[in-house]
N, C-alpha and C positions, 0 to 999 in steps of 0.2 A: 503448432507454432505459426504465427501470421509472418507477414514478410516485413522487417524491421526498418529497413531502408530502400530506396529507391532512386535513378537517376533522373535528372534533368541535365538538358545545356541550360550553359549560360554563356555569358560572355562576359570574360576574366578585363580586367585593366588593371595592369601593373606601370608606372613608369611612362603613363602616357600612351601603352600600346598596349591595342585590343585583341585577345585571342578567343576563338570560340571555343570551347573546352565539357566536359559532360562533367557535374559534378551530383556527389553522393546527399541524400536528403534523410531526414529522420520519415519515418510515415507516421502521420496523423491521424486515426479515424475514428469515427463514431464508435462506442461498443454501447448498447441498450441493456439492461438489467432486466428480468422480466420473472414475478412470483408467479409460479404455476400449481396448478392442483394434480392430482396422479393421473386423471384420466386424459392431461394434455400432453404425457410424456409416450404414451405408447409407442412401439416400434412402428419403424414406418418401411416402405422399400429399404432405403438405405439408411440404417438404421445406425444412428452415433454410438447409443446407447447411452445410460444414465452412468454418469463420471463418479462414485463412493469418494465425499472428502478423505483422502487418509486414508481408503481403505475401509471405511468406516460399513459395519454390516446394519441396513436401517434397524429404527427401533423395532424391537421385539424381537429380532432373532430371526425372526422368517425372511427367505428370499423372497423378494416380488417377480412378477413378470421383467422380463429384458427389456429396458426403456420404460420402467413405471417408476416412479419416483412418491413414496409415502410424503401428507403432513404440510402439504402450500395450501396456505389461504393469504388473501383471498385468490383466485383465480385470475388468471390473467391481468394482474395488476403489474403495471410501468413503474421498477422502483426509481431505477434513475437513467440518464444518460450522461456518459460520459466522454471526451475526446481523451485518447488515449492512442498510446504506442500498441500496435497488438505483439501479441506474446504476452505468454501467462496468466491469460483471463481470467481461468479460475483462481490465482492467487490474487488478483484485483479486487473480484467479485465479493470473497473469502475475507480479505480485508478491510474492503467496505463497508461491510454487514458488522465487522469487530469497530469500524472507528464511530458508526453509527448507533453503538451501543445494542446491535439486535442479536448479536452469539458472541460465546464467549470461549468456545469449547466448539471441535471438528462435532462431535454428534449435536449440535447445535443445528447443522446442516445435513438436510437427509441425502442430497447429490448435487449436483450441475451437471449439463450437456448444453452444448452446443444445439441452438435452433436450427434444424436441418432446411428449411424452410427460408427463412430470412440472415442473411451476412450479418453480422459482427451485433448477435443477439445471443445472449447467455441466458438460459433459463436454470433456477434456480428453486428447488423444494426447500421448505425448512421440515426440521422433525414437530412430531404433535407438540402444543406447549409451547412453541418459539414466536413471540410477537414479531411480526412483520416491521422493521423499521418506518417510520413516518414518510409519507411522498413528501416529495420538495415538488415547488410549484415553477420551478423552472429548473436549465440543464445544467449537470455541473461541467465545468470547462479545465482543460487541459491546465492552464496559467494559477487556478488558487484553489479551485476547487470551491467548496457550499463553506466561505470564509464568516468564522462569526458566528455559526448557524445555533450555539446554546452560548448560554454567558459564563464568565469563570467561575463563578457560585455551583452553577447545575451541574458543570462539567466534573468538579470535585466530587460535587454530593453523588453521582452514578456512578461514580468506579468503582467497579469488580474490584480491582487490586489495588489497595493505597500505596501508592508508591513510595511516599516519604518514608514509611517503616523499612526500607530496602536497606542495606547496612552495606551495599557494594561498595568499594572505593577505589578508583583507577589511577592508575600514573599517568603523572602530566606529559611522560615521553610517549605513554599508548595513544593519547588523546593527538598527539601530536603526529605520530607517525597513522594516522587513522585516513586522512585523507589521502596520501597517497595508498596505501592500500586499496580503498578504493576506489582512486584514481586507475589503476594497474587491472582492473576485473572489469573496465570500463567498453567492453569491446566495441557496444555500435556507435560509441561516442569517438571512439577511433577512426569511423569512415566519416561521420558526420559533424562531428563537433558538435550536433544539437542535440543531444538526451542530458538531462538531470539523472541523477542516482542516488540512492537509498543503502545501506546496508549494514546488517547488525553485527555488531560484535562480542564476542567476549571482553571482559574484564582487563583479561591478558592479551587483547588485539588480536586471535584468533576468528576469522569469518565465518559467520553462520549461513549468512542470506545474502545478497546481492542483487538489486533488481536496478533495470534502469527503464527510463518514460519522459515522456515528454513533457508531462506533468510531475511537479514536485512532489504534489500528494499522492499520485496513483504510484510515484515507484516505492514510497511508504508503504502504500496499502499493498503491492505487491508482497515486499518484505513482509508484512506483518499477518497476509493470507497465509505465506509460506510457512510461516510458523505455527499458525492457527493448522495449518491442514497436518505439519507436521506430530501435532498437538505437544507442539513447546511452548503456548501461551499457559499462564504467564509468563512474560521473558524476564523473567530475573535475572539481577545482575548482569547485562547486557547495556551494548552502547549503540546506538543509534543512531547513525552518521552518515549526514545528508550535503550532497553537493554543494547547494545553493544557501540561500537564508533560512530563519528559524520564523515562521510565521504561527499563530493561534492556533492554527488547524493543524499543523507536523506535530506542533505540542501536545494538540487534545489527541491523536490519534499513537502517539506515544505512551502517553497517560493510560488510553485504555487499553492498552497492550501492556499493559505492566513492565512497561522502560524507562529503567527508573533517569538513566542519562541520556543527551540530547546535545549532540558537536554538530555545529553548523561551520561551514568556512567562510558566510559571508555574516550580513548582523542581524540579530532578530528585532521584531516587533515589538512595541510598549507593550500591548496586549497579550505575546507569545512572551513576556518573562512574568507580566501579572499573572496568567495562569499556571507557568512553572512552580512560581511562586507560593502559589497555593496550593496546589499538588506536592507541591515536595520535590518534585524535581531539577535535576540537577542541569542546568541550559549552560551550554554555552557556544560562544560567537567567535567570528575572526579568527578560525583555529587556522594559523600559516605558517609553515614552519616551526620556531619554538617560542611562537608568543599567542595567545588567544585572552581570553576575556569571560569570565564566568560569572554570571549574572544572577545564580542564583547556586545555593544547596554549595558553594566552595567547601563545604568540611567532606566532598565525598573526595577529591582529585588530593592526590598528593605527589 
């Protein structure tokens, strides 16, 4: 677990008068993605060792050497970077790989460990069989993340799990009582006031996952690693309930996690209800209190 927050001074002005005072920060930092092949993971003096999504025993049954990792190609390839809260990188990582359409399933992923060698680098095997998601030709950022990166057409036609066939339906008091709930699980938003948060629910308002970031889509993809590592994708019948707005990319990465519903507290995108839309998915906005705004799939809430 990285260090989540951090102090600085500042100096406060209330009322016309200045006090210098230390105040609590979210931390920001780079995390790099990086595909390896087995013979990059061997043990070293201090040796991480290779992380088993899930527990997951690699393909074939056979244990490898401590710190070998079956099944990355290519070799040393940059899948992406990202600014990011640290903490739970492997559910980041685990996530990313599901929103990018490269696994769909924990043995999807042969391991992850920690680059013993370089700070805030994950390295990552897939199993034999797993195409390597697409590079993006520059970094994704904390604020929206690779916004837009396929169109509403392609996003439908690649989903694992069609969501519209989902038959869930939630009460509009769950939907309603969803933000504070995960307002209440919000802890480093408590010293800081700066993280966004993600987390899924049951049907029944029940929490599964909880993740928070500084980025809107990384505490997604945390959530949705969590579940993937769990190996509770697809998440059926499940609600999806995010801090801030409903943008394209919460949507497409809800989509490919098989969730079939999407509460936002603030508004989404023209873009993020066109591809609700077409998914099946059930979006909605401005959930505050006992009023919100459902932009698409209304026949699930009742």
């Amino acid at each position: 677990m990285g260090v989540v927050t951090d102090r600085r001074r500042v100096v406060r002005v209330r009322e016309g008068a200045r006090a210098a005072r230390p105040d609590t920060l979210a931390v920001e930092e780079p995390l790099m993605v990086r595909l390896v092949g087995p013979g990059d993971l061997v043990s070293r003096a201090r040796p991480l060792g290779a992380v088993p999504v899930g527990g997951v025993v690699p393909v074939g049954g056979a244990a490898l050497p401590d710190g070998v990792l079956p099944g990355a190609r290519p070799a040393g390839s940059t899948l992406t970077v990202t600014m990011r809260t640290p903490g739970d990188d492997f559910d980041l990582v685990a996530g990313w790989l599901v929103s990018e359409g490269a696994v769909t399933a924990r043995e999807d992923i042969a391991g992850m460990r920690l680059c013993p060698d370089e700070d805030n680098t994950v390295e990552v095997a897939l199993a034999p069989g797993v195409e390597a998601p697409r590079q993006r030709a520059f970094a994704t950022t904390s604020a929206c993340g690779v916004c837009g990166s396929d169109t509403v057409v392609e996003v439908r036609a690649a989903l694992r799990w069609p969501v519209a066939r989902d038959a869930v339906t939630v009460g509009a008091d769950v939907i309603a009582a969803l933000p504070d709930l995960l307002r209440e699980r919000q802890r480093a938003f408590d010293r800081t006031g700066g993280l966004h948060a993600a987390g899924l629910f049951t049907a029944d308002g029940d929490p599964l996952y909880v993740r928070e970031d500084v980025g809107r889509h990384n505490a997604v993809d945390k959530v949705v690693g969590a579940a993937l590592r769990d190996g509770a994708l697809p998440a059926a019948g499940t609600v999806l309930q995010v801090s801030g707005r409903a943008s394209f990319e919460l949507v497409q990465k809800a989509a490919r996690a098989g969730i079939p519903v999407l509460s936002a507290i603030s508004a989404p995108s023209t873009l993020a209800v066109d591809l609700a839309e077409e998914c099946g998915l059930t979006l909605l906005g401005f959930v505050r209190g006992d009023s919100m705004n459902v932009y698409t799939r209304a026949d699930r809430l009742r």
